[in-house]
C-alpha positions in Angstrom: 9.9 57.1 -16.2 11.5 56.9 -12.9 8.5 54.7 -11.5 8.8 52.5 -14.7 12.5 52.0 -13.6 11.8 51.0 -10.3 8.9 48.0 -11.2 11.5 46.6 -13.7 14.1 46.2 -10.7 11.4 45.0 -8.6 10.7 42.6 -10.9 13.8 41.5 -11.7 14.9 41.2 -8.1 11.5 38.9 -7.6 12.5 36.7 -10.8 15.8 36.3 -9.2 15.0 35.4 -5.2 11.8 32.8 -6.9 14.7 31.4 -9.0 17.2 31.2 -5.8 14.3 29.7 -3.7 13.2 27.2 -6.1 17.1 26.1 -6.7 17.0 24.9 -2.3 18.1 21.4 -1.7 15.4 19.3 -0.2 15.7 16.3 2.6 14.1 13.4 2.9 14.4 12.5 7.0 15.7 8.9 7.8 15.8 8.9 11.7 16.9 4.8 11.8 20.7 5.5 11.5 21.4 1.8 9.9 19.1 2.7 7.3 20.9 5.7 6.5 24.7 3.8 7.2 22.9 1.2 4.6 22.4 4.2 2.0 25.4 5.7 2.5 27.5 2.2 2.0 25.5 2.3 -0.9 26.9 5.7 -2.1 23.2 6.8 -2.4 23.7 9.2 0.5 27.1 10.7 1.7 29.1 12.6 4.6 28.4 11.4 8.1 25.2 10.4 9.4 22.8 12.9 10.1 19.1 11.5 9.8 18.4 12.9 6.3 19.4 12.1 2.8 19.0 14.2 -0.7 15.5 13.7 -1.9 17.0 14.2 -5.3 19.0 10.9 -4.9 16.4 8.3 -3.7 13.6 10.0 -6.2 14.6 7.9 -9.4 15.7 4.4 -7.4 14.3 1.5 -8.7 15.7 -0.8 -6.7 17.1 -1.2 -2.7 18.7 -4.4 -1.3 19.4 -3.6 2.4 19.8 -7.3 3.9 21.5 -7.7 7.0 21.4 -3.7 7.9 19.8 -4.3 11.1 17.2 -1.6 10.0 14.9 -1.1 12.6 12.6 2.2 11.5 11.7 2.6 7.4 10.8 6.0 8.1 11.7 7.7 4.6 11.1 4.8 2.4 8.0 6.6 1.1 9.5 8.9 -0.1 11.6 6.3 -2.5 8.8 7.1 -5.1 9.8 5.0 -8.2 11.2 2.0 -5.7 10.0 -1.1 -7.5 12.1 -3.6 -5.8 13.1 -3.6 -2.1 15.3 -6.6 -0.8 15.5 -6.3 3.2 16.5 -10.2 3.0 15.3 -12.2 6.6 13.8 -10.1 9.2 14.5 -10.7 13.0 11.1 -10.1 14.6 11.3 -9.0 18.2 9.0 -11.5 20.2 6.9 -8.8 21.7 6.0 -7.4 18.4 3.3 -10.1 17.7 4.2 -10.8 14.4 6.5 -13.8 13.2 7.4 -12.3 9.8 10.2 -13.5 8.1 10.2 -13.0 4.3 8.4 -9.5 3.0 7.7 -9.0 -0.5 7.7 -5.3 -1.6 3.9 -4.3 -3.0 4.2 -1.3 -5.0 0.7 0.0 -4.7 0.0 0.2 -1.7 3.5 1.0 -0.3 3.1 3.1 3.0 0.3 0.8 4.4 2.7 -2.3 3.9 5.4 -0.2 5.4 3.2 0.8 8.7 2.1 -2.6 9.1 4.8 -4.2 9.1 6.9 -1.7 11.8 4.4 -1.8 14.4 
């Protein structure tokens, strides 16, 4: 009887830390801090800056204008899973970057290549 006891607080006591470790917060990193500025002016993220956002809050977005932020790193943006639009208005290519880019249109399926193309 005594052991029976002892697996049904075991159990419990599992049920409870699985529940407790399920419930954590995760982060979605944004090193650039204008980007992050950008999110937090758009009341998407909050507090100071501090190179992450709630994954929770950028999860359901649809859509992201971010012209004139002076956003230099996208790092994150993949993460923006059900992004559909994404406005980052003119872009002001550094010369030594090879690239004279100066409208980009957001292309939902193939997101992260678009993304890594265009910051190098």
């Amino acid at each position: 009887m005594k052991n029976n006891y002892s697996l049904k607080i075991s159990f419990l006591f599992i049920l409870l830390l699985s529940n407790f470790i399920g419930s954590a917060q995760q982060y979605t990193s944004i090193p650039d801090s204008n980007f992050e500025q950008a999110l937090i002016d758009l009341n998407i993220d909050s507090g100071a800056i501090d190179g992450q956002v709630l994954t929770a809050n950028i999860i359901n977005l649809k859509t992201l204008e971010l012209r004139g932020k002076n956003i230099l790193d996208l790092t994150g943006i993949e993460y923006f899973t059900n992004l559909e639009s994404l406005d980052l208005g003119v872009i002001n290519n550094d010369p030594n970057r090879n690239n004279k880019i100066s409208f980009f249109r957001y292309y939902q399926k193939h997101k992260a290549q678009i993304f890594k193309l265009l910051l190098q």
